[in-house]
N, C-alpha and C positions, 0 to 999 in steps of 0.2 A: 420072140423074134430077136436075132442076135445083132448088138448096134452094130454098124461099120466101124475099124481101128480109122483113128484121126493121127495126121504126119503134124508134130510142129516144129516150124520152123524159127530158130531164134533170128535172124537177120533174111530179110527178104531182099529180094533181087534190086528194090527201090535204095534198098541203103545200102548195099554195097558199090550199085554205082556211085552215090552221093560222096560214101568214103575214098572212090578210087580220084575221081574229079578231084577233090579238095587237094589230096596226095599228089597229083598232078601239079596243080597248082604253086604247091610250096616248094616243088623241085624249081621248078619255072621260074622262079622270085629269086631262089637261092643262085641260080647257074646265073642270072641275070643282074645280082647285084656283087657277086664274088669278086670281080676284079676291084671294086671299089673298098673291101674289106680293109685293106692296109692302107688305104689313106686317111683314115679316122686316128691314126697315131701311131707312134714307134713304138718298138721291144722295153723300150727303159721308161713308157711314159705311168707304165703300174710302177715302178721305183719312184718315181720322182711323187708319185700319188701318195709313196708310205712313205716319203722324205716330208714331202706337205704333211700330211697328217701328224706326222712323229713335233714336226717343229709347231704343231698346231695345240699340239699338244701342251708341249713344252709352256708354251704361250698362257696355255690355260691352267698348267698346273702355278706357272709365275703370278699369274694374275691370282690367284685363290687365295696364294700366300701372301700378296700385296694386299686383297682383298680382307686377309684375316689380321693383317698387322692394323688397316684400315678401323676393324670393327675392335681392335683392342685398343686402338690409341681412340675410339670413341666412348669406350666404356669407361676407362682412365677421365677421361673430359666428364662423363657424368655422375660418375665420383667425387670430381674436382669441382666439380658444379656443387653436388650435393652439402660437400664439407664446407664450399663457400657458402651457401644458405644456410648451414647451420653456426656458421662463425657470427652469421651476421644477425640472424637472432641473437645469437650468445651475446654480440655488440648491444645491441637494441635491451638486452633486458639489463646490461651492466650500465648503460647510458641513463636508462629509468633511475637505477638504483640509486647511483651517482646523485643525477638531478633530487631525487627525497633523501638522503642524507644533504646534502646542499642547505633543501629548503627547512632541515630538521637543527642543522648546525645554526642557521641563520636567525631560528628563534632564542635561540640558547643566548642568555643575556652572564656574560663574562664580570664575574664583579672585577673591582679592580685592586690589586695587589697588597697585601699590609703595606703599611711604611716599614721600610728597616729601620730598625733601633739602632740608635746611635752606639756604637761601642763604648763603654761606661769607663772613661778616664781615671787611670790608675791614681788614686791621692796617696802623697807622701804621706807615711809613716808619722803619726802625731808624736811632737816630744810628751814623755810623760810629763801628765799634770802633777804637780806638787800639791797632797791631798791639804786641804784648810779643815782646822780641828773646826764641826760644826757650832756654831751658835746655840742655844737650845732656845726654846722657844720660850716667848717673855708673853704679854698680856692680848686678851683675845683679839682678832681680828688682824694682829700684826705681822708680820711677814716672819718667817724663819726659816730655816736650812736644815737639811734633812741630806747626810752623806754630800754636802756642799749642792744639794738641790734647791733653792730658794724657792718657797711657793707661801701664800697666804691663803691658800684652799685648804678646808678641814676635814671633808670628806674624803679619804684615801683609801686608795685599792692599792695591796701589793702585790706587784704578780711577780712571782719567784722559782727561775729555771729549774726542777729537778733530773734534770737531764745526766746520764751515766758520766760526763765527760765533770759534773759537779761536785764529784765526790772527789778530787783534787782542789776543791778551794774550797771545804766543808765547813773549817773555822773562818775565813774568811766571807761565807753569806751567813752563819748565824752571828757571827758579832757585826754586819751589817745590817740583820734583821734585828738584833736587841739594840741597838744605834736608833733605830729609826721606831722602836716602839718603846725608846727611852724618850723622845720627843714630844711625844703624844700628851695631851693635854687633855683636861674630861670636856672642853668643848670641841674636842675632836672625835669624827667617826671613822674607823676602822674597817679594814677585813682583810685576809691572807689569802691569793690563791698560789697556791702550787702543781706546778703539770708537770707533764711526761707524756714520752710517746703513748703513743694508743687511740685516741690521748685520754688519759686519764686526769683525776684532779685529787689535791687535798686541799680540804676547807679551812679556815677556820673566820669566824664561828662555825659550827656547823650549818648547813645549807648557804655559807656565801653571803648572805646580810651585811650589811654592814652597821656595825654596831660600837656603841657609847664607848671610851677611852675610858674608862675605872678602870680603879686599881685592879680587883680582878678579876676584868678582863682581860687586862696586861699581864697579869700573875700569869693569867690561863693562857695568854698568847704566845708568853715566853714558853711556857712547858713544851707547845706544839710546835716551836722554834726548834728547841731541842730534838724532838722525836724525827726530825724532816730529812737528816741526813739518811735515815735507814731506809728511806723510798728510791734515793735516786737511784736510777738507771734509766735506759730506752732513748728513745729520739727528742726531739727539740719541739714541738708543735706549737711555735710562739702566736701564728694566726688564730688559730681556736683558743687557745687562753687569752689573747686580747679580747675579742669576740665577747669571750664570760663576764671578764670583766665590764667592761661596756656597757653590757646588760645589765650590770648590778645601779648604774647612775650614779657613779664618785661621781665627783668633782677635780679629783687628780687621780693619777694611775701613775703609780712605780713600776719600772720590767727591771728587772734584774737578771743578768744572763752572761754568759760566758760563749756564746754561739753561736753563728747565722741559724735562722730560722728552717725544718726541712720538711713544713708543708706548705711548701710553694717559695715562686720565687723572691727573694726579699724588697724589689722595687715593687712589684707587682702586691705585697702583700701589706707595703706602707701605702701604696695609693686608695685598696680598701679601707683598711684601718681609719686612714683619712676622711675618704667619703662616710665611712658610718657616720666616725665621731662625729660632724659637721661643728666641729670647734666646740663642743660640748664640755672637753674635759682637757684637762692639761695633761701630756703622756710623758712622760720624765723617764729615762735609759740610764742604767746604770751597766757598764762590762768589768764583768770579772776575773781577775786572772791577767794572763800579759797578753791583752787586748792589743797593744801594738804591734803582734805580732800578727794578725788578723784583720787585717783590713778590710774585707767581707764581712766580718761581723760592724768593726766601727762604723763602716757605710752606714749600716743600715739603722743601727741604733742614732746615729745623729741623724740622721732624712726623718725619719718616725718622731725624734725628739722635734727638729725643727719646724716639723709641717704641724706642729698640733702643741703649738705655743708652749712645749715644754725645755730641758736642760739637758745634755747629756755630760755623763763626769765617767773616769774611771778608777778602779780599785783595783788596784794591782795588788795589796796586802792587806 
């Protein structure tokens, strides 16, 4: 059986009326409110709308840039902030620091200053002495003169400069040294030393002893009298040969010497001398050569002579 063809229709008679109504309608509103259209505003009021805007703009582009100046003068401030917190740690650890050196200085105990030394008063130039032919010595125990050294001690030490500046008054210390071992007596005891820088020594006796005034001993003293010139040279080291001598326990000590002392300074090296000896021994200076031309050396051989109850004389020839 064949179906019946079906009609369809897209819009039916119900909505086209609906559509024409509504249509209706908006003619109605529109004819009804047109005379009123132009009094909502003038021809220039869209101008003056993109005047406002334009200057709204303006406004707001001004402001962004205030805005940004704003937020850069706040980043500078926290910068400036920042740098000040770290200045002031920086204060705060240097203020620490400060305060413990303070309390580290405060322990520190300052001794108090040498004394300065008096500047050592220039002494007039001594007149030469006029040498007195010596005495020789007469019967035991009694006093005699030895190169115008007066002494009544028997036990002697000679200690004799062989210093390079000696070999200019070479006859001059051996005919003081056969002078003074022409003196000698057999209740006298002896001994020779001789120095030089280094310092070095010559003995005699050998090993420094001091030993009995026989004949010969004197024989043999004179021989090394003789041989003594052939050593000299080198420096002066009159502290370490007082020193030896000392050691040995005279009873008196001859220095014989032509020279300030140049190990150590010469006040500085009578005040040792001194303290050893503690008045033990008589130290008797003899200067050789033109001693008054040296007043550094005479100093020092008279301080040395007179701290230690001995004589000082000079031998210029």
């Amino acid at each position: 059986m064949r179906r019946a063809r079906r009609n369809i229709a897209v819009f039916s008679i119900s909505a086209l009326d609906l559509f024409a109504a509504a249509l209706g309608a908006f003619i109605l509103i529109v004819l009804v409110l047109f005379p009123y259209y132009k009094l909502g505003g003038t021809d220039t009021s869209f101008e003056e709308l993109e005047e406002l805007v334009e200057k709204r703009r303006l406004v707001a582009s001004s402001t962004q840039s205030e805005m940004a100046q704003i937020r850069a003068i706040q980043a500078e401030i926290r910068l400036l902030d920042k740098q000040y917190r770290t200045a002031e740690v920086n204060m705060s650890t240097i203020e620490a620091r400060i305060l413990e050196v303070q309390k580290q200085t405060a322990d520190i105990v300052i001794p108090d200053p040498p004394p300065i030394p008096k500047p050592v008063e220039k002494i007039p130039e001594p007149e030469p002495v006029p040498e007195p032919t010596p005495p020789r010595s007469t019967n035991s125990g009694q006093e005699f003169s030895i190169l115008g050294v007066g002494t009544d001690k028997r036990d002697v030490m000679i200690v004799v400069d062989m210093s390079g500046s000696m070999r200019a008054h070479t006859k001059n210390v051996v005919s003081a040294l056969e002078e003074i071992l022409g003196q000698m007596q057999p209740s006298n005891r002896f001994a020779i030393l001789g120095y030089r820088g280094g310092p070095s020594y010559s003995v005699y006796p050998p090993g420094g002893q001091l030993t009995r005034a026989g004949r010969n001993e004197i024989n043999n003293a004179m021989g090394f009298v003789n041989r003594l010139p052939r050593q000299f040279g080198g420096g002066t080291p009159t502290q370490s040969a007082l020193i030896r001598a000392l050691n040995a326990r005279p009873e008196a000590v001859i220095l014989i010497s032509d020279g300030a002392p140049d190990d150590g300074q010469p006040g500085a090296i009578v005040n040792n001398i001194t303290r050893r000896n503690r008045g033990q021994a008589e130290i008797h200076t003899v200067a050789i050569g033109d001693y008054t031309s040296n007043p550094q050396l005479t100093l020092f051989l008279q301080e040395l002579a007179n701290n230690n109850r001995g004589d000082f004389v000079g031998r210029a020839r």
